[in-house]
N, C-alpha and C positions, 0 to 999 in steps of 0.2 A: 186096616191092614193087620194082619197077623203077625205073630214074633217072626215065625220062622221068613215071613218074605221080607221082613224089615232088616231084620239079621243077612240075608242073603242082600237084598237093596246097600246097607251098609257096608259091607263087606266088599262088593264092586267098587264102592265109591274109593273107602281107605287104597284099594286097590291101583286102580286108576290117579290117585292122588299122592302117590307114597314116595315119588322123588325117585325111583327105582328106570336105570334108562338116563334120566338126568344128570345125575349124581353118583360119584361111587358109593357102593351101596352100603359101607361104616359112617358115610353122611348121613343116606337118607334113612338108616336107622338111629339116628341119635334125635335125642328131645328136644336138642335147641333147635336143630333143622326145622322140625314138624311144629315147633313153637313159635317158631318166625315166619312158618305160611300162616301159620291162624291168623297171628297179629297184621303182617301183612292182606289177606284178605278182607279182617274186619276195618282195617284200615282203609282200604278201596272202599268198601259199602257205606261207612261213615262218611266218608268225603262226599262218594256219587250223592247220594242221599241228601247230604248238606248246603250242595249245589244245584242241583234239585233235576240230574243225570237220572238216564235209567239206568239200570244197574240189573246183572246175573250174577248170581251168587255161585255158580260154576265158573264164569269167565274170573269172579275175582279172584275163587279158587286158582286159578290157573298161571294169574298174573301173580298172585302169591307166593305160589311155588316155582316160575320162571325168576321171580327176582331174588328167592333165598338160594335157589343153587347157581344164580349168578354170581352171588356175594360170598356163594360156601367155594367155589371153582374156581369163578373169575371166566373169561370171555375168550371162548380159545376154537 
């Protein structure tokens, strides 16, 4: 893969993952937001992995950032 389609690849993802729609959007630009989906994702992969789960590393994405702007919101 090339820069430029890897940069465009990335760029959809940050995209798609950004908490923007979920979150008001002074959430889903702050550090600790987008620090708590990592941690929470790698935290799904580590576990599935260690129980010996399959595991998508877009689905953890996903459950990551459903449960940091659960916890930045609250359930409403």
């Amino acid at each position: 893969m090339d820069q430029m389609t890897t940069f465009f690849v990335a760029n959809g993802l940050i995209q798609s993952f950004s908490g923007k729609g979920l979150v008001p959007e002074e959430i889903a630009r702050s550090i600790d937001f987008l620090i708590a989906i990592g941690f929470g994702a790698g935290f799904t992969v580590l576990l599935a992995t260690r129980l010996g789960f399959p595991i998508s590393t877009t689905h953890s994405l996903v459950a990551g950032l459903m449960g940091a702007g659960l916890m930045a919101v609250g359930w409403k």
